[in-house]
Rosetta silent file (secondary structure, phi, psi, omega in degrees, C-alpha in Angstrom):
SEQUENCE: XXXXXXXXXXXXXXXXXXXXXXXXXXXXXXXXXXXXXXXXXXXXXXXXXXXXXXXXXXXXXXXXXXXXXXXXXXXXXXXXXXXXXXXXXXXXXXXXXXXXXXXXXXXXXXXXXXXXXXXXXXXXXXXXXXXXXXXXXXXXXXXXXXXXXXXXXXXXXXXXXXXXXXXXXX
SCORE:     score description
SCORE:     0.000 S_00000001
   1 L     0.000  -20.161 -160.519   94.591   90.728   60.724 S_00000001
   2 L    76.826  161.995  156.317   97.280   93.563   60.755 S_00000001
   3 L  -106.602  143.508  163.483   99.748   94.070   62.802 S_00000001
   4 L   -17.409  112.375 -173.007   99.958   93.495   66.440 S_00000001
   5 L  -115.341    3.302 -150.043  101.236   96.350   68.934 S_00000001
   6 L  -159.910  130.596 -162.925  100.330   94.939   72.278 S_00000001
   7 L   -79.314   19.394  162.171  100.022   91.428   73.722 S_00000001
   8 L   -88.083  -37.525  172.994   96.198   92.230   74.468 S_00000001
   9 H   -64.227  -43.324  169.915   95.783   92.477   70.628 S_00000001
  10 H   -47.073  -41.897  164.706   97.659   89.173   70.439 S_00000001
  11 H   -59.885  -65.094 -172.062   95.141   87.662   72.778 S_00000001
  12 H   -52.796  -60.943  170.817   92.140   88.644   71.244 S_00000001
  13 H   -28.566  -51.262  165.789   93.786   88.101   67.832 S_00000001
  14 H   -51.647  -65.941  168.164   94.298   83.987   69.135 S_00000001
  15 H   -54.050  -38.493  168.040   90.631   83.599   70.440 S_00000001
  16 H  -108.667   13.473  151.938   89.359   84.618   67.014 S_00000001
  17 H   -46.099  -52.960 -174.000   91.843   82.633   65.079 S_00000001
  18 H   -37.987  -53.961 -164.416   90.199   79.682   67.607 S_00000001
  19 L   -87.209    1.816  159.470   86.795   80.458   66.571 S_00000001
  20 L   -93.531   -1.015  161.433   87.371   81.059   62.539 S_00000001
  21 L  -130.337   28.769  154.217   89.166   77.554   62.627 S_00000001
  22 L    92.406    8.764  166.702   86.593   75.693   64.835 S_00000001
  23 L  -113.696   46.744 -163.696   88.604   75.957   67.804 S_00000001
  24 L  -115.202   63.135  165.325   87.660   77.753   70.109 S_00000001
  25 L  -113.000  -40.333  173.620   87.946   76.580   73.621 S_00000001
  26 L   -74.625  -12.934  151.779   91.845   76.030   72.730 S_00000001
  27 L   -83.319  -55.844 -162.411   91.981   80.133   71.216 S_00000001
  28 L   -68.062  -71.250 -166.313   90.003   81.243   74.278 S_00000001
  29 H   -79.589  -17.232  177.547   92.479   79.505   76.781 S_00000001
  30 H   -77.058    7.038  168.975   95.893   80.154   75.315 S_00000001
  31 H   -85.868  -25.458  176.732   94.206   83.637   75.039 S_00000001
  32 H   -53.322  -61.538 -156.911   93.516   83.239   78.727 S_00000001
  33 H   -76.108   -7.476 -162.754   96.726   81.810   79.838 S_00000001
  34 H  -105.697  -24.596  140.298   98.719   84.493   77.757 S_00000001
  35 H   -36.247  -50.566 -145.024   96.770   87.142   79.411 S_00000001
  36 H  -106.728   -1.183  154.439   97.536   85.845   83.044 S_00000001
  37 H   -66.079  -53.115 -153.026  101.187   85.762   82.096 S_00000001
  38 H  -112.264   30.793  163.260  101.679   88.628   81.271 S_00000001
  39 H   -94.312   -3.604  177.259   99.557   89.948   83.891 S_00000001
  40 H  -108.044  -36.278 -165.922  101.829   87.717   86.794 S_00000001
  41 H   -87.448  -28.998  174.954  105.118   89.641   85.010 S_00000001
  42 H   -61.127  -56.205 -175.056  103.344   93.576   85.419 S_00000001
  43 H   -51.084  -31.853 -168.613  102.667   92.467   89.168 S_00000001
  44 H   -79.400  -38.527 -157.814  106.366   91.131   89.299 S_00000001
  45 H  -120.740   -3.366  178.382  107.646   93.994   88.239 S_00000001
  46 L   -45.487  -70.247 -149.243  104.972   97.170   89.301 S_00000001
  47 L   -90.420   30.142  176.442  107.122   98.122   92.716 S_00000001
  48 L  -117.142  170.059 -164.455  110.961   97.908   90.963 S_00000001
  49 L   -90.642  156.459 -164.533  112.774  100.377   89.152 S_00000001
  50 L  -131.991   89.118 -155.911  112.232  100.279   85.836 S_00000001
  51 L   -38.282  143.552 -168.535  115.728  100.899   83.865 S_00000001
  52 E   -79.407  147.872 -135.558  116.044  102.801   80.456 S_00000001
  53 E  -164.785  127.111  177.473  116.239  100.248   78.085 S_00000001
  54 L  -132.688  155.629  141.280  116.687  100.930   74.221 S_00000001
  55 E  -113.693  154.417 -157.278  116.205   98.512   71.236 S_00000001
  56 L  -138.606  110.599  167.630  118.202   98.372   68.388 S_00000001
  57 L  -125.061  109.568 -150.289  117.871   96.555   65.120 S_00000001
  58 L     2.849   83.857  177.088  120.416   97.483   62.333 S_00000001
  59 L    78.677    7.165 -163.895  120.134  101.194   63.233 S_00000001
  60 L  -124.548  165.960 -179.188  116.028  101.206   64.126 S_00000001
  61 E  -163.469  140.257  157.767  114.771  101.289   67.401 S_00000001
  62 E   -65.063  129.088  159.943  110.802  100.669   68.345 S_00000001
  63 L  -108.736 -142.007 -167.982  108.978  103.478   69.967 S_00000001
  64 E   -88.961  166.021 -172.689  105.648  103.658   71.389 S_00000001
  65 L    97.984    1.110 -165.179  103.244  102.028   69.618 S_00000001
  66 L  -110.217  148.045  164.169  104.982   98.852   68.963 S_00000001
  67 H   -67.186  -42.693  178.849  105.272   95.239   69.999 S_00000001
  68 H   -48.107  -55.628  168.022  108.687   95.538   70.804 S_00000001
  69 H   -43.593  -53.048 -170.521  107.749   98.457   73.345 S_00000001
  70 H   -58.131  -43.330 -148.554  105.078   96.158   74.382 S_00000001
  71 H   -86.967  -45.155 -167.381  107.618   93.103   75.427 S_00000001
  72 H   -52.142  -77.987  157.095  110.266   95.610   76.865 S_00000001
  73 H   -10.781  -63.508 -177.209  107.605   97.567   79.099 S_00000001
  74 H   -76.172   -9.747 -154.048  105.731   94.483   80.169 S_00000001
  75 H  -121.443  -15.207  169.907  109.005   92.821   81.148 S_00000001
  76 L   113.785   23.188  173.580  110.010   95.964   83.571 S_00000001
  77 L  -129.448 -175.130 -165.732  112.114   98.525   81.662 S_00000001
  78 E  -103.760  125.871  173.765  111.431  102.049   80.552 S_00000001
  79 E   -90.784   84.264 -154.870  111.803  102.419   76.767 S_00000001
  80 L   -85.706   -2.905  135.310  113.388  105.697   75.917 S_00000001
  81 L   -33.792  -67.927  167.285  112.685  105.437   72.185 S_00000001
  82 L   -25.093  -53.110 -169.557  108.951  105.702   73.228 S_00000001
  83 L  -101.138   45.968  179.543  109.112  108.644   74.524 S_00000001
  84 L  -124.338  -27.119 -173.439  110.592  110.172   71.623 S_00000001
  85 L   178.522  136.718  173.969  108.261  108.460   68.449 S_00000001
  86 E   -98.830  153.441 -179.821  105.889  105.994   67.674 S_00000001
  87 L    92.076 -151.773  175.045  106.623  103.030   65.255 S_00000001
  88 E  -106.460  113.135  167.245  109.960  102.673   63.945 S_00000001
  89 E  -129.658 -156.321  179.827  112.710  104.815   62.984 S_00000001
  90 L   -77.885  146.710 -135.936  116.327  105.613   63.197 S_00000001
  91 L  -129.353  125.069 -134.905  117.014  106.611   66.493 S_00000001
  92 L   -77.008  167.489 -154.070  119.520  109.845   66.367 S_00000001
  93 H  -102.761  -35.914  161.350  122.879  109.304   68.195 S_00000001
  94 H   -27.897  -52.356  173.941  122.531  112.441   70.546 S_00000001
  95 H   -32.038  -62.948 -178.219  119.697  110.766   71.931 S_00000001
  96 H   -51.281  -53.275 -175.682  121.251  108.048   72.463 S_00000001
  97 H   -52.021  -47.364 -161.679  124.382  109.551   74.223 S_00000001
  98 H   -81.870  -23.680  156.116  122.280  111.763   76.056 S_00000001
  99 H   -53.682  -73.540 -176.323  119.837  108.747   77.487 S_00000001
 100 L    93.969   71.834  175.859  122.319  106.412   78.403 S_00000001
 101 L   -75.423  149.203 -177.801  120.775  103.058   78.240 S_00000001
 102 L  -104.589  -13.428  168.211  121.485  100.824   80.623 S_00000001
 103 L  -133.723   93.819 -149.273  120.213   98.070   78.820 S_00000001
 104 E   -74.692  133.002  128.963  120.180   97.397   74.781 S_00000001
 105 E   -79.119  158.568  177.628  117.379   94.478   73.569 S_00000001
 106 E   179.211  145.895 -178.380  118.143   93.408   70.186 S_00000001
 107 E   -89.940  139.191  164.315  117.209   90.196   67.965 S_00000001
 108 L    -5.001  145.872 -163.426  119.654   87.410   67.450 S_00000001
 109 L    11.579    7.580  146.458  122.563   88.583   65.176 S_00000001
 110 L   -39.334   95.439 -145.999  121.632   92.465   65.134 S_00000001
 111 L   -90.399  157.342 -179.126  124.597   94.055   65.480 S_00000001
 112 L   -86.327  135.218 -154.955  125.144   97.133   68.316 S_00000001
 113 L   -80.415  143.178  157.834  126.043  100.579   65.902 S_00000001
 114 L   -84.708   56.777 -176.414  129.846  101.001   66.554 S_00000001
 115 L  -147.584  147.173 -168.153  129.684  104.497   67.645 S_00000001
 116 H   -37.758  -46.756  162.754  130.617  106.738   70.322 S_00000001
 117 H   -36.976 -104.588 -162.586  126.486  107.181   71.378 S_00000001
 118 H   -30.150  -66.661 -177.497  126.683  103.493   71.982 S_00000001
 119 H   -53.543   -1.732 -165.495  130.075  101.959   73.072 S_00000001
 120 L  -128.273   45.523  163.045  130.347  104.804   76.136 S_00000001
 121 L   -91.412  164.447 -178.315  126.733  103.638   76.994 S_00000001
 122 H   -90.162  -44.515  179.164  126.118  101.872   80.292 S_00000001
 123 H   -52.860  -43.861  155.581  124.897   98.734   78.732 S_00000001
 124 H   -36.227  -74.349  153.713  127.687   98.511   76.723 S_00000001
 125 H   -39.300   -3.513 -145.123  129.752   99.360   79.237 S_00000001
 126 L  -157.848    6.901 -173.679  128.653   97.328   81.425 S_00000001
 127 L    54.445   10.345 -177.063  127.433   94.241   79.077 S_00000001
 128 L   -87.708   80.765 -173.181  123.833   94.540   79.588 S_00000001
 129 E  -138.553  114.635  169.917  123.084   93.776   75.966 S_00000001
 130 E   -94.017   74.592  179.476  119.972   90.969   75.710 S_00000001
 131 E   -28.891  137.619  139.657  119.994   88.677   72.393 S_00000001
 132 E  -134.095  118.052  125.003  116.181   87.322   72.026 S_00000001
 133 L    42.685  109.559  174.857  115.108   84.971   69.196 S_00000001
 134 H   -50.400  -67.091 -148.668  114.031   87.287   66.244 S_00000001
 135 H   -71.112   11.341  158.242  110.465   85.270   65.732 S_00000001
 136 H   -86.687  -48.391 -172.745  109.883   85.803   69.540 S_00000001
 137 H   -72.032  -39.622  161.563  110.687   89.324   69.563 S_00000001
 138 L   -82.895    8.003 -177.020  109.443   90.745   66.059 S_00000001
 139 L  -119.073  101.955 -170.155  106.740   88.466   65.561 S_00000001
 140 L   -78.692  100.368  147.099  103.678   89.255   67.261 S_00000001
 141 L  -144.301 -168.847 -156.295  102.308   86.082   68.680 S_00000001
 142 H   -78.590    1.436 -178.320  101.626   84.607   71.856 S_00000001
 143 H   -63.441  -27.820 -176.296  105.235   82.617   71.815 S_00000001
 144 H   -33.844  -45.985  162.313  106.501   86.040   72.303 S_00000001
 145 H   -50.083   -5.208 -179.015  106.083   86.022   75.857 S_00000001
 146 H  -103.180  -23.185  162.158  109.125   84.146   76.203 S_00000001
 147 H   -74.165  -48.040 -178.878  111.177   87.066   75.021 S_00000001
 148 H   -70.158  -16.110  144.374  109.803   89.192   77.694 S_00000001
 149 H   -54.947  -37.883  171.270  110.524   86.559   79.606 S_00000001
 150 H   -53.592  -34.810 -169.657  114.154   86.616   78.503 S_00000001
 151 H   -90.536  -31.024  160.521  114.092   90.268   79.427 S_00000001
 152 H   -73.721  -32.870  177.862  112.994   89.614   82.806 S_00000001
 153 H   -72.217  -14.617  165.633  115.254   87.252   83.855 S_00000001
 154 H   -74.969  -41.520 -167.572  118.035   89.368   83.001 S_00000001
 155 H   -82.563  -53.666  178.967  116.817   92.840   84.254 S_00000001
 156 L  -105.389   74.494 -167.035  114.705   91.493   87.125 S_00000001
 157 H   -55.221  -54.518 -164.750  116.319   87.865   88.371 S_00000001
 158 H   -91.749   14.382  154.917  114.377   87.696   91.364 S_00000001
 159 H   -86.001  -38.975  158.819  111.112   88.755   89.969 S_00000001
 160 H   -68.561   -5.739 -174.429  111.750   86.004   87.654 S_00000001
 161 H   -86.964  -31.020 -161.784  112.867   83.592   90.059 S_00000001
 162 H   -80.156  -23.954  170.548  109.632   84.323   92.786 S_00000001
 163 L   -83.646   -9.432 -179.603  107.385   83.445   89.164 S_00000001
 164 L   -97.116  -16.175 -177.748  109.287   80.475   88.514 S_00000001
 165 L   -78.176   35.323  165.050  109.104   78.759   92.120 S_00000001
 166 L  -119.477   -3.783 -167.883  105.053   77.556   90.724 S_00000001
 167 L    98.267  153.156  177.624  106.985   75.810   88.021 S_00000001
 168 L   -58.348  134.390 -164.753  107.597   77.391   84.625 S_00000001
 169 L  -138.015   40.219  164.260  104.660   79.578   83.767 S_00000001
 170 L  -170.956    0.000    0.000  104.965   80.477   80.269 S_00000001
């Protein structure tokens, strides 16, 4: 199948899993419901500010073009790797200094680069550093949505709280 960059590819990608293994009214709706997810978190988060946000995985950072971009983005923050490169690289420490993220993402035991770019960052400063579950964040499937959940509830509480008063919805 390739890889994933965008949780619309993930949908479609489910729905013809369904149908090549004979299932597919249960592909079609968790392609449904994972659409209408993450179409209730863009609505949640369309009129708020949307904070620069970098991710970092031992020295790498996702630009545009990426799932990681996708879950950040969809979850409300501005990705300032993006607008600097697509795919992955190394993400130069000027940048960094001179962005100023206010929030790091990063999978489970990824450590934050011990350098001057980083530690005098406002997320640093300021502890806005978001763990998520490697296979949610780096794995493109539809569980995934639960990292960008993770990312909402930190950055945006009460846009996750006003989606959570229906009951858990992902």
């Amino acid at each position: 199948f390739g890889e994933r960059s965008s949780f619309e590819e993930i949908a479609e990608q489910t729905a013809q899993i369904g149908r090549l293994t004979g299932n597919c009214a249960a592909g079609e709706l968790r392609a449904t419901q994972l659409r209408a997810t993450v179409s209730a978190i863009e609505t949640a988060v369309a009129d708020r500010e949307q904070p620069r946000a970098l991710n970092s995985f031992y020295g790498y950072s996702s630009g545009a073009e990426t799932f990681t971009d996708d879950v950040m983005t969809t979850a409300g923050v501005t990705n300032i790797a993006a607008a600097r490169f697509t795919g992955w690289q190394q993400l130069n420490e000027e940048v960094v200094a001179m962005s100023d993220p206010e929030w790091i993402v990063a999978p489970e035991g990824s450590p934050i680069p011990d350098s001057p770019a980083y530690t005098s960052s406002t997320a640093v400063e300021t502890g806005q550093i978001i763990y998520l579950d490697t296979n949610e964040l780096q794995q493109p499937a539809p569980r995934a949505v639960n990292a960008t959940a993770t990312v909402l509830a930190q950055v945006h509480p009460t846009a996750h709280q006003d989606l959570m008063e229906d009951g858990p919805w992902y």
